[in-house]
C-alpha positions in Angstrom: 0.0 0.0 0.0 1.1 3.0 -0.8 1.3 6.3 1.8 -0.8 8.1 0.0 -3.7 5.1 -0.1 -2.8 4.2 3.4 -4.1 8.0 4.5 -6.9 7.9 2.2 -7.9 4.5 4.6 -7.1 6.3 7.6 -8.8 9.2 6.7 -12.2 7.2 5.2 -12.3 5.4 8.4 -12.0 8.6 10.3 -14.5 10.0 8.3 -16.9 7.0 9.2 -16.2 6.4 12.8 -17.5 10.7 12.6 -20.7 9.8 11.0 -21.3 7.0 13.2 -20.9 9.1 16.3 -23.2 11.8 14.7 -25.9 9.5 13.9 -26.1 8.0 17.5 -26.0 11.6 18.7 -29.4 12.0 16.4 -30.9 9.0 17.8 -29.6 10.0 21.2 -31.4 13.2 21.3 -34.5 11.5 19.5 -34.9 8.7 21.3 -36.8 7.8 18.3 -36.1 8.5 14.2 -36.5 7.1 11.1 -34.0 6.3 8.4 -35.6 9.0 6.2 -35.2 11.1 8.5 -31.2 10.3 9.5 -30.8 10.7 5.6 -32.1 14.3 5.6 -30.1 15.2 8.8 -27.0 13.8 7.8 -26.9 15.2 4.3 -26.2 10.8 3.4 -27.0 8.6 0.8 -29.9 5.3 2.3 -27.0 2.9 1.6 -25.2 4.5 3.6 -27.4 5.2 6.7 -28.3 2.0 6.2 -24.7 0.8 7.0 -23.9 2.9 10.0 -27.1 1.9 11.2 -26.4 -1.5 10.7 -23.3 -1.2 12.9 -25.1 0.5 16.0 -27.0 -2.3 16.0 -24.2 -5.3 16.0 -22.8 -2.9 18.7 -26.0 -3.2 21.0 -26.2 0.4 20.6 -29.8 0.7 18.7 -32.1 -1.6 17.7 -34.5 -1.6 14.5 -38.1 -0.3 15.6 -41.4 0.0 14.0 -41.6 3.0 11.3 -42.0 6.8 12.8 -45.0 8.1 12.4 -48.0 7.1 10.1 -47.4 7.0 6.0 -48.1 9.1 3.9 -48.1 9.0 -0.1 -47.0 5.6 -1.7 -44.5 3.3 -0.9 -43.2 1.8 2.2 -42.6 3.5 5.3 -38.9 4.6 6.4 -37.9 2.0 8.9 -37.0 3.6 12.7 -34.2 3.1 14.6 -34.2 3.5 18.4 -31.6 2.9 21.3 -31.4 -0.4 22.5 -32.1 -1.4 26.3 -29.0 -2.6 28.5 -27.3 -0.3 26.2 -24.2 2.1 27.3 -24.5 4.1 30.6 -23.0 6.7 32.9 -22.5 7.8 35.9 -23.4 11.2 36.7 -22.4 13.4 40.2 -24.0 16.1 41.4 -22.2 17.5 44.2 -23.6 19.9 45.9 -22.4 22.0 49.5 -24.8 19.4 51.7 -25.6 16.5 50.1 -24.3 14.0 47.0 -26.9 12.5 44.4 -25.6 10.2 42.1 -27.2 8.5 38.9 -27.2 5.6 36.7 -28.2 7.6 33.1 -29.0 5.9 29.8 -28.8 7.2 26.3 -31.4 9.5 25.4 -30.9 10.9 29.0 -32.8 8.2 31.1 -32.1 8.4 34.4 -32.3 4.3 35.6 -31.2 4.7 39.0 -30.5 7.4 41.6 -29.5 7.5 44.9 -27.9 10.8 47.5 -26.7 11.0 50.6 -25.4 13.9 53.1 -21.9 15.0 52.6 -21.1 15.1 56.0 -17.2 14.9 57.8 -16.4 18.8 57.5 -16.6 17.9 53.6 -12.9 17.1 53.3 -12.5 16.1 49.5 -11.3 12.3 50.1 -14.6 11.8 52.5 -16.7 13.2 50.0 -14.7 10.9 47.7 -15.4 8.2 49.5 -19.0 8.6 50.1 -19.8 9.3 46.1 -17.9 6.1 45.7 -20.6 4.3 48.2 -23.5 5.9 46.3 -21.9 4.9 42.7 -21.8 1.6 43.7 -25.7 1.6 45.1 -26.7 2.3 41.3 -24.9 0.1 39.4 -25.5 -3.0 41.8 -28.2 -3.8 39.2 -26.9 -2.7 36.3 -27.4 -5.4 33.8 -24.0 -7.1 33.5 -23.6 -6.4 29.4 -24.0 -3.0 29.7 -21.2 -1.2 29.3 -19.9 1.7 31.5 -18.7 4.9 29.4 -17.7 7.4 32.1 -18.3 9.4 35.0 -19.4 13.1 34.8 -19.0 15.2 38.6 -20.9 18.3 38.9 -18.3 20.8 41.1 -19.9 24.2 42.7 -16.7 26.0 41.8 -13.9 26.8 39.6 -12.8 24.0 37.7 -9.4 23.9 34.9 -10.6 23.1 31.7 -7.1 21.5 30.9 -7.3 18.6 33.6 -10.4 19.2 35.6 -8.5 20.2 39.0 -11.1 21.9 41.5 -9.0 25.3 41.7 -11.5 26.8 44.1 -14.8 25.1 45.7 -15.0 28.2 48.0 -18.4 26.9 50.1 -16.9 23.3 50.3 -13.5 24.8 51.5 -11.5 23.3 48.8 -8.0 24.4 46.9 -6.7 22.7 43.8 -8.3 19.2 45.0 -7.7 16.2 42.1 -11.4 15.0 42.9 -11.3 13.0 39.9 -8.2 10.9 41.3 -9.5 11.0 44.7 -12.4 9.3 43.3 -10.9 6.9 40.9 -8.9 5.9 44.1 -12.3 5.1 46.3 -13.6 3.2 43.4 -10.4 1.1 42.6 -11.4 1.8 38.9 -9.6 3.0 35.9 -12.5 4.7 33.8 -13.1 8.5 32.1 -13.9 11.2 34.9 -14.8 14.6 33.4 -15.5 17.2 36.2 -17.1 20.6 35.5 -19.0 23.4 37.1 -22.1 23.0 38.0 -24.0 25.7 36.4 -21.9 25.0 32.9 -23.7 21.5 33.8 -26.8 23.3 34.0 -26.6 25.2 30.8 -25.7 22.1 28.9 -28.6 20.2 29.5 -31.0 22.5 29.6 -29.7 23.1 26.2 -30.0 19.9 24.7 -32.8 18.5 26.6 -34.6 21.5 28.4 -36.6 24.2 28.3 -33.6 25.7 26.0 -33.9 23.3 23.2 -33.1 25.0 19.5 -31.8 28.3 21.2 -27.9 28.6 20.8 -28.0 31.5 23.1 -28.8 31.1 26.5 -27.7 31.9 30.4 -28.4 29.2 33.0 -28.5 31.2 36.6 -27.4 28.6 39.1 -28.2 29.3 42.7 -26.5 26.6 44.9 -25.5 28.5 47.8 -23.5 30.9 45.9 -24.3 32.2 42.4 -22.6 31.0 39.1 -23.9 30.6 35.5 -23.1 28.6 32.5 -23.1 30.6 28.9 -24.2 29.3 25.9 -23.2 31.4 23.0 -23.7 30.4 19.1 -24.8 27.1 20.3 -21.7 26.8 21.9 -20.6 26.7 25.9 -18.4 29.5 26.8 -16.2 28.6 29.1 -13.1 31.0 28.7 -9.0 30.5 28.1 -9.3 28.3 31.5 -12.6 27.4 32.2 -13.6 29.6 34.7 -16.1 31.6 32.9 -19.1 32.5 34.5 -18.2 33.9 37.8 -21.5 36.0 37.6 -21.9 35.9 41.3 -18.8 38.0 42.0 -19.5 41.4 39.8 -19.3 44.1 41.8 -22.8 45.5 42.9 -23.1 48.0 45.6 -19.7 49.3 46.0 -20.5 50.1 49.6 -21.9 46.7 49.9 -20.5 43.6 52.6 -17.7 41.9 52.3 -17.2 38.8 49.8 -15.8 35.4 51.0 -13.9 35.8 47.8 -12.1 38.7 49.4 -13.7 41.5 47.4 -16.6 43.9 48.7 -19.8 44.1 47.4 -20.4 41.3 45.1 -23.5 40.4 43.6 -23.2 36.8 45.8 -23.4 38.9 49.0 -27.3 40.5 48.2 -28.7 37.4 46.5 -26.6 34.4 47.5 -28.3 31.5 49.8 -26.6 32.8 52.7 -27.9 36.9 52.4 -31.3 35.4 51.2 -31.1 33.0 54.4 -30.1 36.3 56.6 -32.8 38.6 55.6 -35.3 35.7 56.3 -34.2 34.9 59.2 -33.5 31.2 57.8 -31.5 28.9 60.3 -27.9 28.8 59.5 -28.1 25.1 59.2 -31.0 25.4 56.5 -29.1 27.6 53.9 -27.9 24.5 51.4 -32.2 23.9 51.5 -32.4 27.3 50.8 -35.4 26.6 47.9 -37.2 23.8 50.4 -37.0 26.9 52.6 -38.6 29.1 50.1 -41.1 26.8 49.2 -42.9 26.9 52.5 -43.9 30.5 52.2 -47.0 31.0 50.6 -46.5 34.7 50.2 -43.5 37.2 49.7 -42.0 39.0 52.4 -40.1 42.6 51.9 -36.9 41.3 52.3 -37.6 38.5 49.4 -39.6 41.0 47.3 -36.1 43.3 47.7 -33.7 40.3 47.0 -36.2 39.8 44.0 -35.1 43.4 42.4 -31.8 43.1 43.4 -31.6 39.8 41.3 -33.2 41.4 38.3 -30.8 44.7 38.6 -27.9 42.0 38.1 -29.8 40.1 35.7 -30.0 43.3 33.5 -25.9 43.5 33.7 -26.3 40.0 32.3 -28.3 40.3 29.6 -26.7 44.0 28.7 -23.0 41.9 28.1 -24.2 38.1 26.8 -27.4 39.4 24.7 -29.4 36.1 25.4 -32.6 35.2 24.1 -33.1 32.8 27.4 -31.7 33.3 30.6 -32.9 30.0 33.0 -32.9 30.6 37.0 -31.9 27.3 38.4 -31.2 26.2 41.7 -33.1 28.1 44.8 -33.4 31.1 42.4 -36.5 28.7 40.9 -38.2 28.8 44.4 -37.8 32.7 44.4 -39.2 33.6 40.8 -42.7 31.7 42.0 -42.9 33.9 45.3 -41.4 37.2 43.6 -41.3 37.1 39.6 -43.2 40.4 39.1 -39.7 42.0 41.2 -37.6 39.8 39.6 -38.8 41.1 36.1 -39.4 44.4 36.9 -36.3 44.9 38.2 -34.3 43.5 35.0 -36.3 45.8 33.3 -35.7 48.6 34.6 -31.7 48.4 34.0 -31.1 46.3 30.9 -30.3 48.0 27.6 -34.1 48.1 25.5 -32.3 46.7 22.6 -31.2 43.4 23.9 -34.2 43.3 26.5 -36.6 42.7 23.6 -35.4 39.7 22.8 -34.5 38.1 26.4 -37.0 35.4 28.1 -36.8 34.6 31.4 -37.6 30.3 32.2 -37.4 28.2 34.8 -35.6 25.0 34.0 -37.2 22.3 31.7 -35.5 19.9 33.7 -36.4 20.5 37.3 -33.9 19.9 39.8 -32.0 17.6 37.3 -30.2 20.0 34.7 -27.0 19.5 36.6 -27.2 16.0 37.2 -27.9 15.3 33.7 -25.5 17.9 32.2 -22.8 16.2 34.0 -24.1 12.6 32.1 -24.4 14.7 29.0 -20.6 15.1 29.4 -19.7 11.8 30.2 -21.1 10.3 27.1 -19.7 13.2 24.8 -16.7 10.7 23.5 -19.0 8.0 22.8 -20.2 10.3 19.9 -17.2 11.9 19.1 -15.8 7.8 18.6 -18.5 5.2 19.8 -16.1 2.5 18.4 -13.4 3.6 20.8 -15.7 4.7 23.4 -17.4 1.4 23.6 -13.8 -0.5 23.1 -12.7 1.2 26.4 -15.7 0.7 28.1 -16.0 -1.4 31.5 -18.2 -4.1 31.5 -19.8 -6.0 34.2 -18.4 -2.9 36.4 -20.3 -4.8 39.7 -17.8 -7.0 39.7 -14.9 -4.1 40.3 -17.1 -2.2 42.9 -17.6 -4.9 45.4 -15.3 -4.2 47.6 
């Protein structure tokens, strides 16, 4: 073989192991699709949609279904394809200042098992570790034993490096440049893909793809979780910045003559609507604030203080909107429990400070996805290189991973 040909092979299989990956990420997404249909997508001939489905299937990746939808016109109906059960999974970790929840996720984003605990022991990062670790092997213990294992994705509430996924800062669970990843690899005694990210970059994503911000490529996703952080989604893109630690909303400065930050500024936007100045001007326990929205949920009607914190969350919302230009911006976290008790403020208040130009076009939403656009952001992310390779992706894949987590 010549070098030219032998790069024309490498580059054809390339090429397919590509279009593989993109039609599972249709079928992902779908749940459900013809062949017609992954023609017209893909921009591909039937023979070869045929072939790539063909594949997926000798994988255990899809199965052949019953046609989509009724027929119309002549001929035969485009045959469906769908994703098989006992296919791939995930693990996905949503850690959060009080309490770990941990799923078992399917393609197509089907959450088969759950289970959370407290994060108690001072939250020391090889405790938490270890109690993850616990949980993780809680929802595979029935797992069926041919299914493979892809990845785990961890939620973080803090900064996290792009370039390795160190937890440079975790300010309200006290950590500094902690290697969660490795600390949980370690508790697990397993050698498998952990991608870590921040939470609200978690939220964004899956709210995105499988929320209330499906087919918008620009949207905000507000995350309150104790502090305040969001997760930019710009041209259909995330925006994460030259490290990663984009969207750091919660410390602009907003009242210069405002209290001091526990980031070591004054007057941040954290300190008038973060969990713990909400929690103050309620009076909320101290031991409450990482319930913050439960909290919220009990009162049936506004009080001053909340109808206050509600302006002061649309005056920063306006500073939002005036930079990004969204067409969606999605409150998440407790800030969900506070746009049903003061929405009118919350609006009002965005209003009255945002450019007219970009407010015309801005929506404000509560998530699609409940209380689970981290959780399933962070499985979104662990199954990413299954579509960017599913051949590789499945060839590195544990199987029976029950077996590994006994102990």
């Amino acid at each position: 073989m010549t070098r030219s040909s032998a790069g024309l092979g490498t580059n054809q299989e390339s090429v397919r192991r590509h279009n593989l990956g993109t039609l599972l990420r249709h079928v992902h997404r779908a749940g459900h699709i013809s062949r017609a249909e992954l023609t017209s997508l893909m921009g591909l001939n039937r023979s070869t949609i045929a072939g790539l489905v063909a594949e997926l299937e000798s994988l255990a990746v899809t199965e052949r279904a019953l046609p989509v939808g009724a027929r119309s016109g002549a001929g035969r109906p485009s045959a469906g394809v769908r994703l098989a059960p006992g296919g791939p999974y995930v693990i996905a970790v949503d850690l959060g200042v009080d309490r770990a929840v941990v799923a078992r996720v399917g393609l197509g984003g089907v959450v088969q098992r759950r289970a959370e605990a407290p994060i108690v022991g001072g939250g020391e990062a090889w405790q938490v570790g270890a109690s993850v670790a616990t949980l993780i092997r809680c929802v595979v213990e029935d797992a069926p034993a041919t299914a493979p294992l892809v990845g785990i994705g961890v939620s973080v509430p803090g900064l996290i490096r792009r370039s390795d996924g160190l937890v440079r800062l975790a300010p309200n669970l006290e950590w500094h440049d902690v290697s969660f990843g490795g600390i949980l690899l370690a508790a697990l005694g397993l050698d498998i893909p952990v991608a870590i990210a921040n939470d609200a970059d978690l939220g964004a994503l899956a709210e995105h793809q499988r929320g209330v911000g499906v087919g918008i490529d620009d949207l905000i996703f507000v995350s309150g979780n104790v502090g305040v952080g969001a997760g930019v989604i710009t041209g259909g893109h995330r925006l994460e910045g030259a490290g990663g630690y984009a969207g750091e909303i919660g410390h602009l400065r907003f009242n210069p003559e405002g209290r001091p930050c526990h980031c070591g500024n004054l007057g941040c936007w954290e300190t008038e609507v973060g969990a713990h100045a909400i929690a103050e001007a309620i009076q909320c326990p101290a031991d409450k604030v990482a319930q913050l929205g439960e909290v919220l949920d009990g009162f049936e009607k506004p009080t001053r203080e909340l109808r206050a914190t509600g302006t002061a969350l649309g005056h920063g919302l306006a500073s939002i909107v005036n930079a990004f230009n969204p067409r969606l911006v999605v409150l998440g976290g407790y800030f969900r429990s506070l746009h049903v008790l003061v929405g009118a403020e919350i609006a009002a208040g965005m209003a009255d400070r945002a450019l007219p130009a970009p407010l015309e076009s801005v929506t404000l939403a509560l998530p699609g996805l409940g209380e689970d656009s981290v959780l399933l952001g962070a499985a979104e992310m662990a199954l990413a290189p299954l579509f960017v390779d599913p051949v590789a992706a499945l060839g590195t894949a544990l199987l029976d991973v029950r077996v590994g987590l006994a102990g």
